[in-house]
C-alpha atoms as a printed R data frame, in Angstrom:
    type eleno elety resid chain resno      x       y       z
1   ATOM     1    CA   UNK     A     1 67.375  75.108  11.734
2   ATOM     2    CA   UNK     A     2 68.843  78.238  12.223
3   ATOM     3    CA   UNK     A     3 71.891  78.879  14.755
4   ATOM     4    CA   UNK     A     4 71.333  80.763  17.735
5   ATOM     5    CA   UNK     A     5 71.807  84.566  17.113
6   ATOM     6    CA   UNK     A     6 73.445  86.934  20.054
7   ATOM     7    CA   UNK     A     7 71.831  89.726  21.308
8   ATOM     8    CA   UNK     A     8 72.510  92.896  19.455
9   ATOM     9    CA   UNK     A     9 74.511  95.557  22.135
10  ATOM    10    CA   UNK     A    10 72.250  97.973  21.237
11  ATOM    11    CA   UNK     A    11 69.654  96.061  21.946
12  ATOM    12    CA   UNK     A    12 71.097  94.665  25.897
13  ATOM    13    CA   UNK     A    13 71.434  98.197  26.607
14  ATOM    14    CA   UNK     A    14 67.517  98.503  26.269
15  ATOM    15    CA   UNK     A    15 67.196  94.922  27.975
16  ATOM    16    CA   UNK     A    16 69.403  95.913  30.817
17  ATOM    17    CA   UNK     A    17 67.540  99.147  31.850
18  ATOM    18    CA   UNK     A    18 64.486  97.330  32.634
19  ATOM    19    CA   UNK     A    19 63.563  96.816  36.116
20  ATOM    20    CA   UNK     A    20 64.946  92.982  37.413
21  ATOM    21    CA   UNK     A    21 61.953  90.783  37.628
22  ATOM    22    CA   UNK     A    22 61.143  86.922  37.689
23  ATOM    23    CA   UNK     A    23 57.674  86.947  36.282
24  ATOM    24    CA   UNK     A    24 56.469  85.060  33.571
25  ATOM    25    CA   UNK     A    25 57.077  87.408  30.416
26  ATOM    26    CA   UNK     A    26 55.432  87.675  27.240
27  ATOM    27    CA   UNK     A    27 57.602  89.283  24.747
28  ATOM    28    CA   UNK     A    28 55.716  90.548  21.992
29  ATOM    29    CA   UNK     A    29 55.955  92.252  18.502
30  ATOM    30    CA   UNK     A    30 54.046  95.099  17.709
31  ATOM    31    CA   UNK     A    31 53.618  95.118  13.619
32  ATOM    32    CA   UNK     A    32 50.522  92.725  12.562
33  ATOM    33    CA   UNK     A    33 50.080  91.822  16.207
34  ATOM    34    CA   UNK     A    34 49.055  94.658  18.268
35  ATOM    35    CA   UNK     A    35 48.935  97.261  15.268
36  ATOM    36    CA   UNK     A    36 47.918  96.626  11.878
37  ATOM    37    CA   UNK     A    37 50.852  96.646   9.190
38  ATOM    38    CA   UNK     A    38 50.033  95.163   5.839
39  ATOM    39    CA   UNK     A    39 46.465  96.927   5.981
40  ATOM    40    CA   UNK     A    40 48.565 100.238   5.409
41  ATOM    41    CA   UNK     A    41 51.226  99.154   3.374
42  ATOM    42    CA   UNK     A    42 48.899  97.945   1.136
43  ATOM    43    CA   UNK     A    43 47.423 100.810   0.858
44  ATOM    44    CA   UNK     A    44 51.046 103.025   0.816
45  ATOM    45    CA   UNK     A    45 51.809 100.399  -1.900
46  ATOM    46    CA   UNK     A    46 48.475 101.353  -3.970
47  ATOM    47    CA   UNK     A    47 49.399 104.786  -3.543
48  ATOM    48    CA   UNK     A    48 52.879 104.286  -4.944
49  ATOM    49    CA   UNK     A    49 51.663 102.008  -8.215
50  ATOM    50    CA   UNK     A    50 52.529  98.822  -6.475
51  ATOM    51    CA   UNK     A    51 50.410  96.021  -5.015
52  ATOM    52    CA   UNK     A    52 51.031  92.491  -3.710
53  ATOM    53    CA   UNK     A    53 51.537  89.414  -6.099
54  ATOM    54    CA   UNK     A    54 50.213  87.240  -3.520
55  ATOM    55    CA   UNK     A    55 49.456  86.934   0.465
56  ATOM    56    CA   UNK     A    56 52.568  84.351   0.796
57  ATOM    57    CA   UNK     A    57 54.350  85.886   3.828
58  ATOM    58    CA   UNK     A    58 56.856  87.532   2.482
59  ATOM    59    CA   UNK     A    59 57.930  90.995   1.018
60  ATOM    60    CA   UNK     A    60 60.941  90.637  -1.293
61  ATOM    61    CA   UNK     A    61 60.057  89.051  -4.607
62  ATOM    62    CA   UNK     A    62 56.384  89.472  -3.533
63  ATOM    63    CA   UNK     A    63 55.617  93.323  -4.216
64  ATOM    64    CA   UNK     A    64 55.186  94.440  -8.065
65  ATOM    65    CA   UNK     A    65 55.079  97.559 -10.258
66  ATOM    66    CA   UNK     A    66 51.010  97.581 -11.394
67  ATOM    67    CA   UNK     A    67 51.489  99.464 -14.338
68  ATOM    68    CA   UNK     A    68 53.582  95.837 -16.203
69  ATOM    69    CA   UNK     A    69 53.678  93.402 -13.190
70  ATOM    70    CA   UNK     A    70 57.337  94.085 -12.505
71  ATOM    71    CA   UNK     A    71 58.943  92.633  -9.710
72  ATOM    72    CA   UNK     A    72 59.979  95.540  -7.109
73  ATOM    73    CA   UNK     A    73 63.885  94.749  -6.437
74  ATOM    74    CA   UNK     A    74 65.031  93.711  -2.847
75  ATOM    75    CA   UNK     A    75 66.787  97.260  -2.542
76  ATOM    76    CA   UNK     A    76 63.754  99.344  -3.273
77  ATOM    77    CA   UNK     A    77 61.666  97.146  -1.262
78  ATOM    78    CA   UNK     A    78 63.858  97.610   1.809
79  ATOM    79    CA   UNK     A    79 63.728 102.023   0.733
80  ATOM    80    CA   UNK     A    80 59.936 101.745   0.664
81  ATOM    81    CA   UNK     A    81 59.663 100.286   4.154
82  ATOM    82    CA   UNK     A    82 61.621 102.387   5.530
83  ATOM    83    CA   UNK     A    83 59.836 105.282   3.727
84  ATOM    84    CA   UNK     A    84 56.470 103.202   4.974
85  ATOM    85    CA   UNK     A    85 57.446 103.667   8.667
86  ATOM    86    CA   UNK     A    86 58.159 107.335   8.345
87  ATOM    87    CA   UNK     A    87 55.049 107.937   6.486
88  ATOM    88    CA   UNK     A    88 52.445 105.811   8.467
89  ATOM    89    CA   UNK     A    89 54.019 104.641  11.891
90  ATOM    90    CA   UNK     A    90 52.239 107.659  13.680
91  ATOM    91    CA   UNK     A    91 49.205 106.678  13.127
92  ATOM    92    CA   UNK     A    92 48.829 102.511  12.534
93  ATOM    93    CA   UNK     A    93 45.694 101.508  13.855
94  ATOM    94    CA   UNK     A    94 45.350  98.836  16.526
95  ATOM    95    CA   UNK     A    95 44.180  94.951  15.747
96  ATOM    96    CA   UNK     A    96 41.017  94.504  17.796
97  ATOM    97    CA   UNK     A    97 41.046  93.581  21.218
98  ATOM    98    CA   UNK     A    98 45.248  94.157  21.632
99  ATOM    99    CA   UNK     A    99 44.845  96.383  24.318
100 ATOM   100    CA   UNK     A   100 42.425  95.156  26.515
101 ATOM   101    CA   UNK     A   101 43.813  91.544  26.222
102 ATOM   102    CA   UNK     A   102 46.910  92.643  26.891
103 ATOM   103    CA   UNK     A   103 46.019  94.287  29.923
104 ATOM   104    CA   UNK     A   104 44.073  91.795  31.007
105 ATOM   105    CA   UNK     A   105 47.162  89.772  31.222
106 ATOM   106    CA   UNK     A   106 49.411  92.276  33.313
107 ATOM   107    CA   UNK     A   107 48.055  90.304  36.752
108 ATOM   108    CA   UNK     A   108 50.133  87.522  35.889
109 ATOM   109    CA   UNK     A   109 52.546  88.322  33.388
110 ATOM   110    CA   UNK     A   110 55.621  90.972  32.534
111 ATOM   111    CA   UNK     A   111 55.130  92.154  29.244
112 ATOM   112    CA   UNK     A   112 57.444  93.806  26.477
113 ATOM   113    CA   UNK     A   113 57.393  94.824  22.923
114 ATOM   114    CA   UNK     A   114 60.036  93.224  20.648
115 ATOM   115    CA   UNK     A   115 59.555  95.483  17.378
116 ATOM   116    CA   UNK     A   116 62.197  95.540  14.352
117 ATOM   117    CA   UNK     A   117 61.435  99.106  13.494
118 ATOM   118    CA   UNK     A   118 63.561 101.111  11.193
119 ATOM   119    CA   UNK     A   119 64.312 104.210  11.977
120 ATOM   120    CA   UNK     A   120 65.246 105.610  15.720
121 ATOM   121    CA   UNK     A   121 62.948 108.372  15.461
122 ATOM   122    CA   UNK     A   122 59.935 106.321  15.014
123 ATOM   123    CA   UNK     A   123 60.222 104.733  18.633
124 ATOM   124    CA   UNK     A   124 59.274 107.649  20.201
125 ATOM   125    CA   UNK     A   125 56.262 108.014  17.740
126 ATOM   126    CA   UNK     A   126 55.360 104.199  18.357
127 ATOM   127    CA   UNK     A   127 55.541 104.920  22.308
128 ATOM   128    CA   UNK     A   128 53.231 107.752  21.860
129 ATOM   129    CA   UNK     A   129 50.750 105.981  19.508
130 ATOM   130    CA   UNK     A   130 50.714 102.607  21.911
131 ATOM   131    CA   UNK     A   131 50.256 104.941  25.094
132 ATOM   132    CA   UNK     A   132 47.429 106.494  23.730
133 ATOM   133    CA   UNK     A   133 45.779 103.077  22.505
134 ATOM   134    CA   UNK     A   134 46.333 101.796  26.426
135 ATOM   135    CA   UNK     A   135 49.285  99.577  25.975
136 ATOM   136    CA   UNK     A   136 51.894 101.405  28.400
137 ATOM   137    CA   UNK     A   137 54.469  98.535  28.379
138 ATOM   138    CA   UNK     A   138 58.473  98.991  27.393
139 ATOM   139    CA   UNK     A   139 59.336  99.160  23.559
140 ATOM   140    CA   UNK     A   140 62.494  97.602  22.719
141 ATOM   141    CA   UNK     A   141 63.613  98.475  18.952
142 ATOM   142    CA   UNK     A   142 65.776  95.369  17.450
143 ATOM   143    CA   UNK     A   143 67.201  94.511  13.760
144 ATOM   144    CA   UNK     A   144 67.078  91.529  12.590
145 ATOM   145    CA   UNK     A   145 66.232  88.020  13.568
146 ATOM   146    CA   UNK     A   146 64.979  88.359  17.519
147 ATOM   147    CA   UNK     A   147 66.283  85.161  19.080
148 ATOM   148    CA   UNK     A   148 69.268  86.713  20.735
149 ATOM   149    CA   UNK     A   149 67.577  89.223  22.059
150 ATOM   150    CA   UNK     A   150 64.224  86.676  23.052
151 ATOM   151    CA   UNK     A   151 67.163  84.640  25.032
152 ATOM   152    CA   UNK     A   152 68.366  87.687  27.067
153 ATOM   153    CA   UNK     A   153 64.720  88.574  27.993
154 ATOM   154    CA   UNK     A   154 64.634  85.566  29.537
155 ATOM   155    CA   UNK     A   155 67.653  85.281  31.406
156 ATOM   156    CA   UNK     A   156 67.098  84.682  34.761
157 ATOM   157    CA   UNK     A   157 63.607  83.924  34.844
158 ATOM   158    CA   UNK     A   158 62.767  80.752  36.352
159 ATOM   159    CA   UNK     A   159 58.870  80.981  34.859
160 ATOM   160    CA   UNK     A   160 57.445  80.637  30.987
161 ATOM   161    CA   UNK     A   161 58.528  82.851  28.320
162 ATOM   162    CA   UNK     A   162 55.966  83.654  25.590
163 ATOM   163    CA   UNK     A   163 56.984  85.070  21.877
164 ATOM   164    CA   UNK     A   164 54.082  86.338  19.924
165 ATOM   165    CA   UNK     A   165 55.044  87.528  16.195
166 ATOM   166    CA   UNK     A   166 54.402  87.058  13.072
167 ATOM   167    CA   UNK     A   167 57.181  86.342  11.111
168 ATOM   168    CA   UNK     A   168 58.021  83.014  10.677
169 ATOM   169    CA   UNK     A   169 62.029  84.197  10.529
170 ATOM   170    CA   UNK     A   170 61.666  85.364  13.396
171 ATOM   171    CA   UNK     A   171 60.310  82.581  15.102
172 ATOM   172    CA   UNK     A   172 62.694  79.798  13.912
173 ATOM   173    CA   UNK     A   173 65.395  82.516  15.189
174 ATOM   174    CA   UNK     A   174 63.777  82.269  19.110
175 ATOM   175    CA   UNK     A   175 63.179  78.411  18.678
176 ATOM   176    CA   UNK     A   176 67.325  77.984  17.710
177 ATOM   177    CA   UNK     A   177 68.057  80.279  20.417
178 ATOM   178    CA   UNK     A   178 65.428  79.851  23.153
179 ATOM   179    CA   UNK     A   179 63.741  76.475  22.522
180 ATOM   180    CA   UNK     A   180 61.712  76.484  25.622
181 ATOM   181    CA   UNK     A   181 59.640  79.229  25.189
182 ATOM   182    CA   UNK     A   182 55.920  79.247  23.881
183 ATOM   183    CA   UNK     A   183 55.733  80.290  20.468
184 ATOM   184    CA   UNK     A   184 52.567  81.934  19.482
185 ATOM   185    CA   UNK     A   185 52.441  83.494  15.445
186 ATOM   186    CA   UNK     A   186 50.095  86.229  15.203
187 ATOM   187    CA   UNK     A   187 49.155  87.750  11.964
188 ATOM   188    CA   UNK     A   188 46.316  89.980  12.302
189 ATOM   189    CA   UNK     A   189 45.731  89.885   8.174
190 ATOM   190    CA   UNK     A   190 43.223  86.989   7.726
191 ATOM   191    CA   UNK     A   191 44.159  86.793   4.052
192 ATOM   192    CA   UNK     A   192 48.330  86.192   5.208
193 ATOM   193    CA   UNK     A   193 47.234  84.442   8.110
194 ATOM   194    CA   UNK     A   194 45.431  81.718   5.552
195 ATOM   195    CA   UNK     A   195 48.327  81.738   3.681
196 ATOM   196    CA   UNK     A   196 50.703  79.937   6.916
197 ATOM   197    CA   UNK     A   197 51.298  76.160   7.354
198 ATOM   198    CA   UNK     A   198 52.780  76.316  11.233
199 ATOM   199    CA   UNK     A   199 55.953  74.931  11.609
200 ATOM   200    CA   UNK     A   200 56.020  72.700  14.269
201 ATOM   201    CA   UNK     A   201 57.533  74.484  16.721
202 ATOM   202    CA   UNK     A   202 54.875  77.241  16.679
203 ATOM   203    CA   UNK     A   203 52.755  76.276  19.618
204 ATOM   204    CA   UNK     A   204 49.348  78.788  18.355
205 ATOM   205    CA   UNK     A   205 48.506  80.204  14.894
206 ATOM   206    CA   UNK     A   206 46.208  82.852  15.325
207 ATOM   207    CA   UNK     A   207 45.181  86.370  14.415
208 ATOM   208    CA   UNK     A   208 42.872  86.738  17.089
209 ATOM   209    CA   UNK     A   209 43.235  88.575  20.651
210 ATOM   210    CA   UNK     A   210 40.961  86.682  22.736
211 ATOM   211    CA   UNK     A   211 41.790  83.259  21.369
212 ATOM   212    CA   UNK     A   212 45.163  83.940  21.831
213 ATOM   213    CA   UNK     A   213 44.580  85.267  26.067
214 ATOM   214    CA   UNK     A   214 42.668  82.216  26.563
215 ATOM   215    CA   UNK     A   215 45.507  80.165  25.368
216 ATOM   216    CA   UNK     A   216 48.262  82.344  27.302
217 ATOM   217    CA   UNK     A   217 46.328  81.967  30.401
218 ATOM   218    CA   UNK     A   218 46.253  78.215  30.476
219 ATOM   219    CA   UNK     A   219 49.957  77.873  30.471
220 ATOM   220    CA   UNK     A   220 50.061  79.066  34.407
């Protein structure tokens, strides 16, 4: 199990600017749960001679060169990503039924985004792109493994917490550093999503809006 992780300062500064509340909160990722992410780097990946050995959910040792089958080193993985979010992050289309579930939810929850995006000029451009897709709610950018920044969320509140993402890094980060909270992984992908054994500590496995707002709305 990994150790707790503290919140980045860069990332409290976001935390702290948010208006005090003790709602129940749903914090929330934004990549393969509200907007689709391996749908278009698959395709950036086609584009680029490069395709996915497998749907095992991970990218490092899991990308290859088409032309021989080459692995794609962890350095030029991490350059294409980047190069991903500056290429595509403007216009990501949404996974079915984010917005309208989401909003649906607003009567009885807080929401945020959580969202490891590289880049600071693409959280503008992700603002934009959510606003216009009817999901209004504050967009925190963090690096890293988000169980620091999960636990300073939740300071404070007295009601559930809720982590929807779909890394499982990232959610064995919030279970080491926020063990009470509900622990939904979302990956939109049906082929990844196929691909996951949930750990025990994940509460839902799904890759499906309504499903998951049914489930959210039996906690209270």
């Amino acid at each position: 199990m990994p150790e707790p992780t503290p919140v980045l300062p860069e990332v409290l500064a976001q935390i702290q600017s948010l208006p005090a509340s003790d709602r129940p909160l749903i914090i929330c990722d934004v990549d393969e749960v509200i907007l689709h992410m391996i749908l278009h780097l698959e395709e950036y990946l086609n584009n680029k001679g490069m395709h996915f050995l497998n749907h095992s959910y991970r990218l490092t040792g899991n990308i290859a060169h088409t032309q021989d089958g080459t692995p794609v080193p962890a350095d030029q993985v991490k350059r294409h990503l980047i190069a991903f979010f500056d290429e595509v992050s403007h216009q990501q289309a949404m996974v079915p039924d984010a917005n309208t579930a989401l909003a649906e939810l607003t009567d009885q929850w807080d929401i945020v985004l959580l969202t490891n995006l590289p880049g600071s000029h693409n959280k503008p451009v992700r603002e934009t792109l959510l606003r216009g897709m009817g999901i209004p709610y504050p967009v925190l950018t963090n690096s890293g493994p988000k169980g620091g920044a999960v636990a300073a969320l939740a300071g404070g509140r007295a009601h559930p917490v809720v982590f929807i993402d779909d890394s499982p890094t990232n959610h064995r980060s919030v279970q080491a550093s926020l063990p009470a909270s509900v622990q939904i992984q979302f990956i939109a992908d049906q082929r990844f999503l196929s691909s996951v054994e949930p750990e025990p500590h994940i509460d839902l496995l799904s890759g499906d809006w309504r499903e998951t707002s049914r489930f959210i709305r039996s906690i209270l």
